[in-house]
C-alpha positions as MATLAB code, in Angstrom:
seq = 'XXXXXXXXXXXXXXXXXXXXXXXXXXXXXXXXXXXXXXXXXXXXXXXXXXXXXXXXXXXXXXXXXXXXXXXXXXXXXXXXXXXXXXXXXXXXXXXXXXXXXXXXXXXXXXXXXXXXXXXXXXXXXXXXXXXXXXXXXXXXXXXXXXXXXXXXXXXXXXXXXXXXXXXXXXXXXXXXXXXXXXXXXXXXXX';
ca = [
      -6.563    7.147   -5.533;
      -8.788    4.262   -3.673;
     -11.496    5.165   -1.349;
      -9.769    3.577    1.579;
      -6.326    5.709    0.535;
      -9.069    8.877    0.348;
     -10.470    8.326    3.573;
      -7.043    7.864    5.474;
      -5.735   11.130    3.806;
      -9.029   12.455    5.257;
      -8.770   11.646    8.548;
      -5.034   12.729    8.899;
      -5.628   15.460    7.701;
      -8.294   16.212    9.985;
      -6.556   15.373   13.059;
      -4.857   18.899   13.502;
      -8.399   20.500   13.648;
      -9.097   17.924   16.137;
      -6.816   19.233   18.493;
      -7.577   22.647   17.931;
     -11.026   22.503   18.446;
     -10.543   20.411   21.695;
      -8.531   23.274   23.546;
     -11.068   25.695   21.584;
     -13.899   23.633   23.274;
     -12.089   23.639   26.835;
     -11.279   27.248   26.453;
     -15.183   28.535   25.697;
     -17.712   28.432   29.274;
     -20.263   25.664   27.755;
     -20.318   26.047   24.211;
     -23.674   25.708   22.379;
     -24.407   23.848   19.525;
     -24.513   26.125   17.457;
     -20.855   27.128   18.015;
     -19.422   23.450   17.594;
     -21.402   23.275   14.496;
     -20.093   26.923   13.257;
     -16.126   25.928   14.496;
     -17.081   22.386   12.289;
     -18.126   24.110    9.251;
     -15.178   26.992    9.569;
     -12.608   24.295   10.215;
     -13.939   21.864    7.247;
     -14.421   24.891    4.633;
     -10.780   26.115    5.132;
      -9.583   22.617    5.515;
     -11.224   21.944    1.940;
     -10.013   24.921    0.154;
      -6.479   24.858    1.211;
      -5.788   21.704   -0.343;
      -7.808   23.173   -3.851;
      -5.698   25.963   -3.553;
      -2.265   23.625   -3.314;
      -3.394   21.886   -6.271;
      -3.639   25.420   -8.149;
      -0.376   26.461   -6.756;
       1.025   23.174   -7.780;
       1.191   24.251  -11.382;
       2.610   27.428  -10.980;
       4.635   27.901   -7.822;
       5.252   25.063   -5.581;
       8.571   25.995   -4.316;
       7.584   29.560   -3.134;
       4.642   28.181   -1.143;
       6.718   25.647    0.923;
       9.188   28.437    1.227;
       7.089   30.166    3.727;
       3.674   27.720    4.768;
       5.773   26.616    7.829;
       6.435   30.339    8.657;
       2.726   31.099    8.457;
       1.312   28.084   10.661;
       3.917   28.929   12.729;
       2.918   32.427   13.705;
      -0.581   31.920   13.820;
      -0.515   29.003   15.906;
       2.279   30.624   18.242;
       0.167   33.315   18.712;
      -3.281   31.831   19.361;
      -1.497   29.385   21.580;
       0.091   31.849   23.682;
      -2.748   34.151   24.225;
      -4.486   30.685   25.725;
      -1.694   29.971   27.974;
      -1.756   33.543   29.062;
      -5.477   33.144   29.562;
      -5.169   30.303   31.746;
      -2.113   31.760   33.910;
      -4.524   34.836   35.082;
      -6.184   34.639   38.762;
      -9.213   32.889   38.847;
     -11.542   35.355   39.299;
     -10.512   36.985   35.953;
     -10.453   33.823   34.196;
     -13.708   32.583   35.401;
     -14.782   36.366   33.943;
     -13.172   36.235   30.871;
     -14.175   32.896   28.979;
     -15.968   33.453   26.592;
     -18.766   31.677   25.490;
     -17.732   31.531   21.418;
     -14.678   32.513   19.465;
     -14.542   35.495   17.265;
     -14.686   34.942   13.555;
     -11.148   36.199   13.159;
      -9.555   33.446   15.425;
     -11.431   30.848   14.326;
     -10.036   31.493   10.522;
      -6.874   32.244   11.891;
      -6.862   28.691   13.641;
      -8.413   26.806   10.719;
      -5.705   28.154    8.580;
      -2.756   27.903   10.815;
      -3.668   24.066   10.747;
      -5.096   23.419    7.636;
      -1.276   24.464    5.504;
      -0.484   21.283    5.324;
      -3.631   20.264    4.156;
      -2.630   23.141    0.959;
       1.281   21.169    0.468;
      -0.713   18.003    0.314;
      -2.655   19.741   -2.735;
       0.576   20.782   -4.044;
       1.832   16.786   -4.251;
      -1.458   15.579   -5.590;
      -0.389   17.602   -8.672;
       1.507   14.851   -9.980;
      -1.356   11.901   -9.166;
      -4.126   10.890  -11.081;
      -6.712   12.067   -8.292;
      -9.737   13.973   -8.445;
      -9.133   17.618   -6.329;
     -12.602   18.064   -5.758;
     -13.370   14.889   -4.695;
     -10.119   14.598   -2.547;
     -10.495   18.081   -0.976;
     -13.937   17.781   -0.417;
     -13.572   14.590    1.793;
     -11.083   15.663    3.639;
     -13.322   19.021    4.428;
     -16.083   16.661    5.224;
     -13.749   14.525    7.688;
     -12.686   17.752    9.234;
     -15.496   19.004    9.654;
     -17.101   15.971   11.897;
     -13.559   15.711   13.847;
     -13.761   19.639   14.696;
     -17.378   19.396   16.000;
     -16.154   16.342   17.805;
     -13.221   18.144   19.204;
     -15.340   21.051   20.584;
     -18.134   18.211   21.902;
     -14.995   16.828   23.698;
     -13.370   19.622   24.847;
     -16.568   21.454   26.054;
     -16.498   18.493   28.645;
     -12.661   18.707   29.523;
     -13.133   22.237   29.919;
     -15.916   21.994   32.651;
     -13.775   19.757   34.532;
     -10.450   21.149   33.929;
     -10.765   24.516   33.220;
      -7.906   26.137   33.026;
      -5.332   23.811   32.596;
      -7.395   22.157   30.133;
      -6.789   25.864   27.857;
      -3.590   25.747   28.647;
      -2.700   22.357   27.566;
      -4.263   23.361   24.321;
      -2.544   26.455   23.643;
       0.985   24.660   24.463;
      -0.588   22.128   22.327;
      -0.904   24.719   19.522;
       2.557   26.491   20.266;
       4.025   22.663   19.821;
       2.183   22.571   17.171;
       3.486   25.385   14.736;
       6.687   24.175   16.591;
       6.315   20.713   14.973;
       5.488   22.383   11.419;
       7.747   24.759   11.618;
      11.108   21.752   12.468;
      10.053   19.493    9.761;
       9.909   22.017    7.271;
      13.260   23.425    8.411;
      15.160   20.615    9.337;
      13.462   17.280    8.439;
      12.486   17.923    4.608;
      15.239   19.790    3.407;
];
């Protein structure tokens, strides 16, 4: 696999964690540095090890993985979606209250993996290429990392501005989302 073909697979696979980190970044009150930099490193590590563990799976059981990946990214982006849109429907005054100023650990992961699966069937097809896996996977946890801090920098502006509709554009974005996994895997590859 080229460089060029490396970086591309990088970047697309980065552009999930993009998006979540955006509407993570609108959805905090001012994040610090410190938090964009933790969300980039969360997103980047998961998004580097899912594709490692694809690879792995590859050789044993491929077919039982993409039996139920779209399931999983489903859920957890369903659910982390809704509870934003649910955040941003509540009366001001207990919105402006409630945003938080990070993420707990838990969601972040949760997040990280519900968008990095693809990222681990990826793995799975690189099986039967002459690639590298740690090379591969660690670029494309280096590319998500830098689009997640990115996202937050971004969305940490958005959010200011927009507030609430900014979080609750992103959680419909992350509903669609695990909607959008969830149809190609069901109807589109099969």
């Amino acid at each position: 696999m080229s460089p060029i073909a490396i970086a591309l697979l990088s970047l697309s696979m980065s552009a999930d964690a993009f998006a979540a980190s955006l509407a993570k970044g609108a959805a905090l009150d001012r994040p610090r540095w410190r938090e964009v930099f933790r969300t980039g490193v969360v997103f980047g590590t998961v998004e580097a090890i899912t594709p490692l563990l694809g690879w792995l799976a590859g050789f044993a059981a491929s077919a039982v993985i993409a039996a139920v990946d779209h399931w999983i990214a489903f859920a957890l982006l369903a659910v982390i979606g809704g509870r934003m849109v649910l955040g941003a429907l509540r009366p001001k005054a207990d919105t402006e209250a409630a945003r938080p100023r990070r993420h707990g650990l838990g969601v972040l992961l949760a997040t990280a993996v519900g968008t990095s699966l693809d990222a681990m069937a990826v793995g799975v097809s690189l099986v039967f290429l002459d690639v590298n896996i740690a090379v591969v996977a660690g670029a494309i946890g280096l590319a998500t990392c830098a689009m997640a801090m990115v996202g937050m920098v971004v969305g940490r502006h958005v959010g200011g501005r927009c507030g609430r509709w900014a979080e609750g554009l992103g959680g419909l974005f992350l509903v669609g989302l695990g909607s959008k996994i969830l149809v190609e895997h069901l109807f589109l590859n099969g």
